[in-house]
C-alpha positions as CSV (number, residue, x, y, z in Angstrom):
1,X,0.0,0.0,0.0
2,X,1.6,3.4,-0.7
3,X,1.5,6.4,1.1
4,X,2.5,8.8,-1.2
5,X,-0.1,11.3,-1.3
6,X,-0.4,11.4,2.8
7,X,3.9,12.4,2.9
8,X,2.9,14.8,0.4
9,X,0.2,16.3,2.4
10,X,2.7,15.9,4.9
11,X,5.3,17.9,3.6
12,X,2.8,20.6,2.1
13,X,1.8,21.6,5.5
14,X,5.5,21.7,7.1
15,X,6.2,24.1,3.8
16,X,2.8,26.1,4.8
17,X,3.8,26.4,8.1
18,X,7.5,27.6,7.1
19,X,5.3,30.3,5.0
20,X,4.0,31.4,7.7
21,X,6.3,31.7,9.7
22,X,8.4,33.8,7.3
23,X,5.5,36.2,6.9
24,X,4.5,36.5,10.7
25,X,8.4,37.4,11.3
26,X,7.6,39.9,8.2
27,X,10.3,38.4,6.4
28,X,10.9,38.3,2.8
29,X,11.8,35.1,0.7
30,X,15.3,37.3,-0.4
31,X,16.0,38.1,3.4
32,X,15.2,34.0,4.3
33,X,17.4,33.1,0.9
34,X,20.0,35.3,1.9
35,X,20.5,33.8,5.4
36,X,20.4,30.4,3.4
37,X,22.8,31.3,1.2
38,X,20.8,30.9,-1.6
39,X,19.1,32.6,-4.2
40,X,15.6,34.1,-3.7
41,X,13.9,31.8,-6.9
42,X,15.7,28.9,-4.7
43,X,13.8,29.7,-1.5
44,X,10.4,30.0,-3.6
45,X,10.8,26.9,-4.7
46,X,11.2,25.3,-1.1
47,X,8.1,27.4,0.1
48,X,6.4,26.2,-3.1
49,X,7.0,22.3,-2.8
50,X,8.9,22.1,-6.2
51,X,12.6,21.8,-4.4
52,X,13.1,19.1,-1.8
53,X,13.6,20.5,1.5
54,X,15.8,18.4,3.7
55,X,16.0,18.3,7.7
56,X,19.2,20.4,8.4
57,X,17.8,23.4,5.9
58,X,14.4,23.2,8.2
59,X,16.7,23.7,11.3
60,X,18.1,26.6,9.9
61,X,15.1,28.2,8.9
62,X,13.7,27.2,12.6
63,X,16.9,29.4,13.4
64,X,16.1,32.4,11.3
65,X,12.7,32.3,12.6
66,X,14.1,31.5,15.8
67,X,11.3,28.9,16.5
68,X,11.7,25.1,17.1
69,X,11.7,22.7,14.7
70,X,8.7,21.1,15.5
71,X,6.1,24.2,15.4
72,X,6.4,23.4,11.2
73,X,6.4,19.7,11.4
74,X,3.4,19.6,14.5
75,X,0.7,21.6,12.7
Protein backbone atom coordinates (compact mmCIF):
# COMPACT_ATOMS: atom_id res chain seq x y z
CA UNK A 1 0.00 0.00 0.00
CA UNK A 2 1.62 3.42 -0.69
CA UNK A 3 1.45 6.43 1.07
CA UNK A 4 2.45 8.83 -1.23
CA UNK A 5 -0.09 11.28 -1.33
CA UNK A 6 -0.40 11.41 2.81
CA UNK A 7 3.90 12.39 2.93
CA UNK A 8 2.86 14.79 0.41
CA UNK A 9 0.18 16.32 2.36
CA UNK A 10 2.69 15.90 4.88
CA UNK A 11 5.34 17.85 3.56
CA UNK A 12 2.75 20.56 2.09
CA UNK A 13 1.81 21.60 5.46
CA UNK A 14 5.50 21.69 7.10
CA UNK A 15 6.17 24.12 3.83
CA UNK A 16 2.78 26.14 4.77
CA UNK A 17 3.82 26.42 8.09
CA UNK A 18 7.45 27.56 7.08
CA UNK A 19 5.35 30.31 4.98
CA UNK A 20 3.99 31.35 7.73
CA UNK A 21 6.26 31.68 9.74
CA UNK A 22 8.35 33.78 7.29
CA UNK A 23 5.52 36.16 6.88
CA UNK A 24 4.46 36.54 10.67
CA UNK A 25 8.39 37.40 11.26
CA UNK A 26 7.60 39.90 8.22
CA UNK A 27 10.27 38.37 6.42
CA UNK A 28 10.94 38.25 2.80
CA UNK A 29 11.82 35.08 0.68
CA UNK A 30 15.32 37.31 -0.35
CA UNK A 31 16.05 38.15 3.38
CA UNK A 32 15.24 34.03 4.27
CA UNK A 33 17.37 33.11 0.92
CA UNK A 34 20.01 35.28 1.87
CA UNK A 35 20.46 33.80 5.38
CA UNK A 36 20.42 30.40 3.38
CA UNK A 37 22.77 31.35 1.24
CA UNK A 38 20.78 30.88 -1.61
CA UNK A 39 19.15 32.64 -4.20
CA UNK A 40 15.62 34.07 -3.68
CA UNK A 41 13.91 31.76 -6.88
CA UNK A 42 15.67 28.86 -4.68
CA UNK A 43 13.79 29.66 -1.55
CA UNK A 44 10.40 30.00 -3.58
CA UNK A 45 10.84 26.92 -4.65
CA UNK A 46 11.24 25.33 -1.08
CA UNK A 47 8.09 27.36 0.11
CA UNK A 48 6.42 26.15 -3.12
CA UNK A 49 7.02 22.31 -2.84
CA UNK A 50 8.90 22.10 -6.24
CA UNK A 51 12.57 21.82 -4.44
CA UNK A 52 13.06 19.10 -1.83
CA UNK A 53 13.60 20.45 1.49
CA UNK A 54 15.81 18.41 3.68
CA UNK A 55 16.03 18.32 7.65
CA UNK A 56 19.18 20.39 8.44
CA UNK A 57 17.77 23.35 5.88
CA UNK A 58 14.38 23.15 8.23
CA UNK A 59 16.74 23.68 11.28
CA UNK A 60 18.07 26.55 9.87
CA UNK A 61 15.12 28.22 8.86
CA UNK A 62 13.68 27.22 12.61
CA UNK A 63 16.88 29.37 13.39
CA UNK A 64 16.13 32.44 11.31
CA UNK A 65 12.69 32.33 12.57
CA UNK A 66 14.09 31.52 15.84
CA UNK A 67 11.26 28.90 16.47
CA UNK A 68 11.73 25.11 17.12
CA UNK A 69 11.69 22.67 14.65
CA UNK A 70 8.67 21.14 15.53
CA UNK A 71 6.11 24.16 15.35
CA UNK A 72 6.42 23.38 11.25
CA UNK A 73 6.36 19.70 11.45
CA UNK A 74 3.44 19.62 14.52
CA UNK A 75 0.74 21.57 12.75
Amino acid sequence: MSHGKNEINKVKSILFAVREKRISKGYTQQFVADKLGISQNAYSKIELGLSKVTIPTLCTLAEIFETELLEFIIV
